[in-house]
SEDREN-370326 format. One record per atom (N, C-alpha, C): x, y, z; chain. Coordinates in nm, 3 decimals, always signed. Example, Ala and Ser with C-alpha at 12.3 -4.5 7.8 and 13.67 -1.06 7.14 Angstrom:
BEGIN
@east:+1.319&north:-0.569&up:+0.780&marba:A
@east:+1.230&north:-0.450&up:+0.780&marba:A
@east:+1.320&north:-0.330&up:+0.780&marba:A
@east:+1.285&north:-0.225&up:+0.708&marba:A
@east:+1.367&north:-0.106&up:+0.714&marba:A
@east:+1.290&north:+0.003&up:+0.787&marba:A
% end
This chain:
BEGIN
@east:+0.084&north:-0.117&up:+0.000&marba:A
@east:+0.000&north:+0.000&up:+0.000&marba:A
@east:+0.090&north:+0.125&up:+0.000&marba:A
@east:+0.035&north:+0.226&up:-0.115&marba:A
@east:+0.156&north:+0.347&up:-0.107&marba:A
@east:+0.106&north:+0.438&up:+0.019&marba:A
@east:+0.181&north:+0.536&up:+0.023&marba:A
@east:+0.178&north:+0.599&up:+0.139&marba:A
@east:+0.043&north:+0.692&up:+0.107&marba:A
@east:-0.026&north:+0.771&up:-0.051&marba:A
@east:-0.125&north:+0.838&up:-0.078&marba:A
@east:-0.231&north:+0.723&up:-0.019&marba:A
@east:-0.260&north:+0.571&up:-0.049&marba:A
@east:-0.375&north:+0.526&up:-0.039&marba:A
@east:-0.374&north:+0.502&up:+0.101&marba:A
@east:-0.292&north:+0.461&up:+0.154&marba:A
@east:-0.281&north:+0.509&up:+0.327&marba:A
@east:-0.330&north:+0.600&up:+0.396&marba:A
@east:-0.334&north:+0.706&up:+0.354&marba:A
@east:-0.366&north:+0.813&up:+0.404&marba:A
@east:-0.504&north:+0.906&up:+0.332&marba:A
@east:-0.511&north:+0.858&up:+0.194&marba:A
@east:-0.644&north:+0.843&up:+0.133&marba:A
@east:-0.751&north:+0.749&up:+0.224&marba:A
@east:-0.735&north:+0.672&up:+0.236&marba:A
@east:-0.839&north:+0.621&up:+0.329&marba:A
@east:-0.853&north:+0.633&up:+0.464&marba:A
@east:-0.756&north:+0.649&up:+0.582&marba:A
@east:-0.751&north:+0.741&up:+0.673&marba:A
@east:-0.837&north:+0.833&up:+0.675&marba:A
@east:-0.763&north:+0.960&up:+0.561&marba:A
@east:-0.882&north:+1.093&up:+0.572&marba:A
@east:-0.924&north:+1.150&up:+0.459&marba:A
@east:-0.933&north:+1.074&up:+0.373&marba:A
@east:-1.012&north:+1.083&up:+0.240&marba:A
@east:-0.949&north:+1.162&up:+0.127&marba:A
@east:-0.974&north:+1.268&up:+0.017&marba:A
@east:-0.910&north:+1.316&up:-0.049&marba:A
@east:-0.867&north:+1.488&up:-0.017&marba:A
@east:-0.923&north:+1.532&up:+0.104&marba:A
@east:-0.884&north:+1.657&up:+0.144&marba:A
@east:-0.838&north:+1.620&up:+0.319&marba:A
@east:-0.758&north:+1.695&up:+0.395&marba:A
@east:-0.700&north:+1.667&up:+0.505&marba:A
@east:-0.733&north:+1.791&up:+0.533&marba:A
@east:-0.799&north:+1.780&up:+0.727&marba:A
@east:-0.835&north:+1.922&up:+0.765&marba:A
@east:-0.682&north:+1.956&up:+0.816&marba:A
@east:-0.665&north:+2.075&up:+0.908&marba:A
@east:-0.549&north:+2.137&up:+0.947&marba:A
@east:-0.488&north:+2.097&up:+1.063&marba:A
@east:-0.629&north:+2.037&up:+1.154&marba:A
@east:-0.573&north:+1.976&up:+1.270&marba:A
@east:-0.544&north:+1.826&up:+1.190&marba:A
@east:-0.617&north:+1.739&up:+1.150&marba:A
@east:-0.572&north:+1.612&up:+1.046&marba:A
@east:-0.421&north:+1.614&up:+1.053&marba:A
@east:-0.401&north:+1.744&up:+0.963&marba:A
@east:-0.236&north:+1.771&up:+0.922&marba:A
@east:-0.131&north:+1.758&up:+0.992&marba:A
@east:-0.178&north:+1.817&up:+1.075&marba:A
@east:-0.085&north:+1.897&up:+1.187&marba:A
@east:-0.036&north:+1.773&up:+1.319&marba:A
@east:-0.138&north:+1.686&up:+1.313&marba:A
@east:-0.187&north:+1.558&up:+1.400&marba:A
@east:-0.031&north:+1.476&up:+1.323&marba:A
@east:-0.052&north:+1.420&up:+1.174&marba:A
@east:+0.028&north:+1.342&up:+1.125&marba:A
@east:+0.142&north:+1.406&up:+1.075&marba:A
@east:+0.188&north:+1.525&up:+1.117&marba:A
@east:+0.311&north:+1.610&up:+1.116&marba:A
@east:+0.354&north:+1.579&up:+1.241&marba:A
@east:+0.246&north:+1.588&up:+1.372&marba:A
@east:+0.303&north:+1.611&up:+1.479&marba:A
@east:+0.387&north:+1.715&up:+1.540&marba:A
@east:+0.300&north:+1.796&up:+1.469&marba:A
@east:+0.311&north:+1.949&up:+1.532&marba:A
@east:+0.189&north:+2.055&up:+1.561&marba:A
@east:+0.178&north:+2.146&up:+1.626&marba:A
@east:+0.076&north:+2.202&up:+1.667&marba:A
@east:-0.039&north:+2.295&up:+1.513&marba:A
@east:-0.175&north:+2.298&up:+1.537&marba:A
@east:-0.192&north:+2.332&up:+1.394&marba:A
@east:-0.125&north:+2.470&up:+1.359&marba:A
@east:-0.126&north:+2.575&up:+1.486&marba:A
@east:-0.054&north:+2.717&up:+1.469&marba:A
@east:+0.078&north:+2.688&up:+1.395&marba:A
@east:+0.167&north:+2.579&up:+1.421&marba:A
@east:+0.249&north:+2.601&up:+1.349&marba:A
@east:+0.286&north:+2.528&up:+1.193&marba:A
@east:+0.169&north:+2.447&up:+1.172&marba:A
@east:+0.108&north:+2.435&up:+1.033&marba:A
@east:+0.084&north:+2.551&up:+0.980&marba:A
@east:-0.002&north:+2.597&up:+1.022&marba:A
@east:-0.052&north:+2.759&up:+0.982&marba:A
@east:+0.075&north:+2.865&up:+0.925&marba:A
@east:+0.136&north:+2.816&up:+1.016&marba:A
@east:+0.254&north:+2.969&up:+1.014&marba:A
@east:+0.334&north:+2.869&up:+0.928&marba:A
@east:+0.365&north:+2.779&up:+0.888&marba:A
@east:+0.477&north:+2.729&up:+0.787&marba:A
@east:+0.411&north:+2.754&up:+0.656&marba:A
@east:+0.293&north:+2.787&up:+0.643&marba:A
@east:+0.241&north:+2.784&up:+0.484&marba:A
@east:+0.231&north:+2.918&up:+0.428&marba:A
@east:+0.270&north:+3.013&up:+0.579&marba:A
@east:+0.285&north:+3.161&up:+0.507&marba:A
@east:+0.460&north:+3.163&up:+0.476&marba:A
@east:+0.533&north:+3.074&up:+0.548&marba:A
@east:+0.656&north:+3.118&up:+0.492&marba:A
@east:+0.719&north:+3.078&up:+0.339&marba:A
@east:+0.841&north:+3.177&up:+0.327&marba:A
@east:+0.859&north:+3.127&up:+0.170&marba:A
@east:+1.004&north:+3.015&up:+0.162&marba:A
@east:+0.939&north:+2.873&up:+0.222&marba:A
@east:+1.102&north:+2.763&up:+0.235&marba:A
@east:+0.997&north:+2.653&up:+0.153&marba:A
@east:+1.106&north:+2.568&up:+0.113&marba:A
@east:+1.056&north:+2.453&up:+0.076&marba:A
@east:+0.922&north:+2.362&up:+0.138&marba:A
@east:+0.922&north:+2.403&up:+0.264&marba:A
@east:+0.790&north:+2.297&up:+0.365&marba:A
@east:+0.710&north:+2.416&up:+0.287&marba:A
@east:+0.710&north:+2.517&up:+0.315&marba:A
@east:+0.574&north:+2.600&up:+0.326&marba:A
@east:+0.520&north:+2.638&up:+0.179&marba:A
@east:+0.638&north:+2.602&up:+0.079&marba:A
@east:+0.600&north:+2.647&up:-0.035&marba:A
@east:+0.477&north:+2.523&up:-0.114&marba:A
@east:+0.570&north:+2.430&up:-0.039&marba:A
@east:+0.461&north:+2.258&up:-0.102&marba:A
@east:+0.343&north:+2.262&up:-0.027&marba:A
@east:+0.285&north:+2.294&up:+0.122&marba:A
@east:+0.172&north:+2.322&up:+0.198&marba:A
@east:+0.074&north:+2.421&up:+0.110&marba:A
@east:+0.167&north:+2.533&up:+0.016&marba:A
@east:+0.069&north:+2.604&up:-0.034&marba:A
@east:+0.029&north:+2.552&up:-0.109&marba:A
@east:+0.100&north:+2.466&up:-0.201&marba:A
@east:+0.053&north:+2.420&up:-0.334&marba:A
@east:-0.075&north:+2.312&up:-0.275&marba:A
@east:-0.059&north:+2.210&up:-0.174&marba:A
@east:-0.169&north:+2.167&up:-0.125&marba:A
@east:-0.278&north:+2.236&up:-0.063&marba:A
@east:-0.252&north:+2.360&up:-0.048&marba:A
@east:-0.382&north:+2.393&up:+0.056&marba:A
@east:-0.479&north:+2.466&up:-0.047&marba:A
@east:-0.622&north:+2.424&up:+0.039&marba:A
@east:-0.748&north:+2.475&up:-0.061&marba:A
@east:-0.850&north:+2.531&up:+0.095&marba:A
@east:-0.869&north:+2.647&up:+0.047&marba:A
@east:-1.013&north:+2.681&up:+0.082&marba:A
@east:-1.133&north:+2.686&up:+0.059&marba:A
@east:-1.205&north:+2.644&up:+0.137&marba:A
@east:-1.344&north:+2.620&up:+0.154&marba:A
@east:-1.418&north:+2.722&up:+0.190&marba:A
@east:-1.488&north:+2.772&up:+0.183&marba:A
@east:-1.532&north:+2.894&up:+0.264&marba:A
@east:-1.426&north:+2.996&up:+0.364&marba:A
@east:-1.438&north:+2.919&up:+0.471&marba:A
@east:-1.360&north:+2.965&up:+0.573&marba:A
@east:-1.286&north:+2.849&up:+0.631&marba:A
@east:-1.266&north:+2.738&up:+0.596&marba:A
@east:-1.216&north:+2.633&up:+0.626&marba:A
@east:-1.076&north:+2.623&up:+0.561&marba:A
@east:-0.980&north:+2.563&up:+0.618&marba:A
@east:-0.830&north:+2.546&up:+0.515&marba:A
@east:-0.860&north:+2.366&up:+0.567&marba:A
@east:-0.827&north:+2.336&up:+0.397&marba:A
@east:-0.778&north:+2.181&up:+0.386&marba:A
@east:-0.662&north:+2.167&up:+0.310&marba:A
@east:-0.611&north:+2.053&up:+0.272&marba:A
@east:-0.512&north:+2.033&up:+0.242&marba:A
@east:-0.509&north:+1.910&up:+0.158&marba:A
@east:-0.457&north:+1.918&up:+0.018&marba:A
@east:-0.505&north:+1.754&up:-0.096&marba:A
@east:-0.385&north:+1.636&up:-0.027&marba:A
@east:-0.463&north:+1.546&up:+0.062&marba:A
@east:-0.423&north:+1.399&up:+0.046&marba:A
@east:-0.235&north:+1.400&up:-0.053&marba:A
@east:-0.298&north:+1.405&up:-0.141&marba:A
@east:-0.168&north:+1.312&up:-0.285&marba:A
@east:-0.108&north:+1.415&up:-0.241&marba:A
@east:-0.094&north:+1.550&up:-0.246&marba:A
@east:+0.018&north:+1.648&up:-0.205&marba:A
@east:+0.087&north:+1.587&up:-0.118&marba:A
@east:+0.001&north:+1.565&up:+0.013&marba:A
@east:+0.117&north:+1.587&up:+0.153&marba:A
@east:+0.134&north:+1.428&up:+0.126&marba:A
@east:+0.100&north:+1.337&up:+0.060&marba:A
@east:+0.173&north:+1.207&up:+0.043&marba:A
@east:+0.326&north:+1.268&up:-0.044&marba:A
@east:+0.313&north:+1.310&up:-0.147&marba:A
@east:+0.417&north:+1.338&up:-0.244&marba:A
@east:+0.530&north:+1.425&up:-0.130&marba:A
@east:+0.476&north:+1.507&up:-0.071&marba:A
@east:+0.579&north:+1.536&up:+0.072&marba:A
@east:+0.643&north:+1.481&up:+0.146&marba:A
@east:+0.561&north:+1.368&up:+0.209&marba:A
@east:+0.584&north:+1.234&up:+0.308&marba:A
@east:+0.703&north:+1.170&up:+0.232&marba:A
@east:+0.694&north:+1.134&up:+0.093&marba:A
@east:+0.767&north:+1.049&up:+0.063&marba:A
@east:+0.892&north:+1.086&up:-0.002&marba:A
@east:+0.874&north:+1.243&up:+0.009&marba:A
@east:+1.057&north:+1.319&up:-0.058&marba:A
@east:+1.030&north:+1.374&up:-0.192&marba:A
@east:+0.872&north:+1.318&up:-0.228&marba:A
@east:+0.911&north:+1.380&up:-0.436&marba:A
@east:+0.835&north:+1.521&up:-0.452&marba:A
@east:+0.827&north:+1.508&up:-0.551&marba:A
@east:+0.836&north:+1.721&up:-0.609&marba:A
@east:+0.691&north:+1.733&up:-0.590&marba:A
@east:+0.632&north:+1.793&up:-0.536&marba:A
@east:+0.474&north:+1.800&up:-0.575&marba:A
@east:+0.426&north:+1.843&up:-0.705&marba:A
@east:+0.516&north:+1.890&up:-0.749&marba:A
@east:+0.472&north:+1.934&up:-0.862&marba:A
@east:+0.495&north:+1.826&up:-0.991&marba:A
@east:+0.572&north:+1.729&up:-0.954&marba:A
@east:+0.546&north:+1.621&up:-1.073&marba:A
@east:+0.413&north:+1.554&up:-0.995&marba:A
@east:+0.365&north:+1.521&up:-1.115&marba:A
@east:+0.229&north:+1.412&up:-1.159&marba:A
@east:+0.122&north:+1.465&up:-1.192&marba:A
@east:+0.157&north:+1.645&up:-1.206&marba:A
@east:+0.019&north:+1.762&up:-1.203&marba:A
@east:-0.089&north:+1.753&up:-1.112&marba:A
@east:-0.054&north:+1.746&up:-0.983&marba:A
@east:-0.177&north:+1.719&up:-0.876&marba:A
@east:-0.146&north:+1.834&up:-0.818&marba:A
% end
């Protein structure tokens, strides 16, 4: 099982912030504050993160493609 369908079924195809922050193992404030900065973590968090209204989630396959070291930006997701 790859690490996306792992975590695809866990928490489906969007991840809330606490979700995130839970399987980072770090607090969500400082989820939050890594996706305003401009470094490698925070630049790939942006490319995953989507808003909802007023809600921040985050796409599944992104923070897998994170987890596992590769570019988020290959596979066009």
């Amino acid at each position: 099982m790859t690490t996306f369908e792992h975590l695809e079924e866990k928490f489906g195809v969007l991840m809330t912030l606490a979700q995130l922050a839970a399987l980072l193992d770090r607090s969500a404030s400082s989820v939050r504050i890594a996706t305003c900065r401009n470094d490698a973590l925070g630049n790939q968090l942006k490319q995953a993160r989507r808003k909802i209204g007023r809600r921040l989630y985050f796409r599944t396959a992104v923070i897998a493609e994170l987890i596992d070291g590769g570019d988020a930006q290959e596979g066009g997701r």
